[in-house]
N, C-alpha and C positions, 0 to 999 in steps of 0.2 A: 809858499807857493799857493795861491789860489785855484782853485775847481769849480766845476757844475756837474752838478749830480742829476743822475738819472732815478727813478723812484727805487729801482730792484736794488743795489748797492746799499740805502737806508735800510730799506724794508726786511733785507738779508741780516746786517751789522745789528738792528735793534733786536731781531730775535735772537741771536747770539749773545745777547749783553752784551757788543762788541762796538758801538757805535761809537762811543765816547775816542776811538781810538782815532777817528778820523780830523778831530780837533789836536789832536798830536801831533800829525800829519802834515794836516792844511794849514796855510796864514786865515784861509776865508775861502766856507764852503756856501755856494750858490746852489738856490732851484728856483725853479721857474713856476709861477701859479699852479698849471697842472699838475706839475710833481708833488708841491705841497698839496690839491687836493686828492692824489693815487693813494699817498703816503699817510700825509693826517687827519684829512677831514673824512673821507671816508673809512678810516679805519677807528676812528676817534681816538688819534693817540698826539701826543707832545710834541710838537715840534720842537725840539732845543734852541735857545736863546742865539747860539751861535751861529746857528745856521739860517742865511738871509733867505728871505724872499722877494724875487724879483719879478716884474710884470716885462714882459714878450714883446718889445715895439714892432718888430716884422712879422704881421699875422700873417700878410701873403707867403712869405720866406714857409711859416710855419705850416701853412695849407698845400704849399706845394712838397710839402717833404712829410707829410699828413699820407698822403698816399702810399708811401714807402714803408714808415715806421710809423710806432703809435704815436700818438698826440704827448706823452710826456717826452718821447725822445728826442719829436719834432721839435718840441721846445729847447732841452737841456740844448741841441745840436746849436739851434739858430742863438739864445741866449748867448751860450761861449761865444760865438761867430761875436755876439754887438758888444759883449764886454773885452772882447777882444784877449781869454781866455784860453788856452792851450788845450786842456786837459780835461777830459769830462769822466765821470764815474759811473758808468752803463755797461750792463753783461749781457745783454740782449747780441744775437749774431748780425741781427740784419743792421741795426745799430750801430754797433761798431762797424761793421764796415766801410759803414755811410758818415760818417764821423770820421775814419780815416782819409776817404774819398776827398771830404772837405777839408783836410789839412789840420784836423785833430787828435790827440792823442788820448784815444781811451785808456781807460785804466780799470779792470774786472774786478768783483769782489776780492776773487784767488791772489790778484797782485797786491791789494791795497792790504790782505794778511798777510804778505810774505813781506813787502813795505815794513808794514811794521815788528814784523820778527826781527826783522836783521836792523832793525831800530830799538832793538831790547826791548818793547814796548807788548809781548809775547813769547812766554818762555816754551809753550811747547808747539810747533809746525802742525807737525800730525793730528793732535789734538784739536785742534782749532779747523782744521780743514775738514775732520770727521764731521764734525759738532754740525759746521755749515748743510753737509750732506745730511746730519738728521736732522735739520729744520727745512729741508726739500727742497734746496741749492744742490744742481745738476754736475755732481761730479765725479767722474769712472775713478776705480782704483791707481790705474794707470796714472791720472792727471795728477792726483794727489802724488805718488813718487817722483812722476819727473819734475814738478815744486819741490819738494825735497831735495833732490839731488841738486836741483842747477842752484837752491840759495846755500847750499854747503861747498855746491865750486867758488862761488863767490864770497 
């Protein structure tokens, strides 16, 4: 399965040491310029070999949706949209919604570790969802148990 990534999803998974898991995951993960410069030129860090970079051919697409969300979401949204793309990787609220809006399926940092829990690819839930919340990934006690529960219904 293919994706496009929004910069927070990276930026969360690499402080985790958790990034590599999303090549487990994905057939082929995408970002769009912006995102690659949120993620690594401003931070001065690696962009991995696997993960493409792509250039935005609908910059109007991208300035009218500039007003809504920030400039990498604007992008990650309209990219999926011209690769014709399902699934984008953004935690952001206003994002996702607007991504659902246009017939997209986000996907949160929280799902793509549960994803990979119940892909063995993660032996322990809680652990990993603590870890997120100490590196300043927004998440109540509450959200981490009902994660819990609903991948042990399933």
């Amino acid at each position: 399965m293919k994706v496009v990534s929004n910069s927070s999803p990276l930026i969360v998974l690499t402080k985790i040491n958790r990034i590599d898991i999303l090549k487990h995951l994905f057939t082929s993960i995408y970002i769009s310029e912006e995102v690659y410069r949120e993620v690594y030129k401003i931070k001065k860090g690696h962009c991995p070999r696997w993960i493409k970079i792509v250039k935005v051919k609908d910059r109007m697409a991208v300035d009218a949706l500039d007003a809504i969300v920030d400039k990498g979401e604007a992008e990650t949204i309209i990219l999926a949209k011209e690769m014709n793309i399902k699934q984008v990787l953004m935690d952001d609220r206003k994002g996702v919604n607007l991504a659902k809006k246009m017939g997209l399926e986000p996907l949160r940092t929280t799902t793509i570790i549960g994803i990979a829990y119940k892909n063995g690819l993660l032996a322990d839930i809680r652990k990993e969802l603590l870890n997120l919340r100490g590196k300043g990934y927004w998440i109540t006690d509450y959200y981490i148990e009902e994660i819990i529960k609903r991948l042990k219904e399933h």
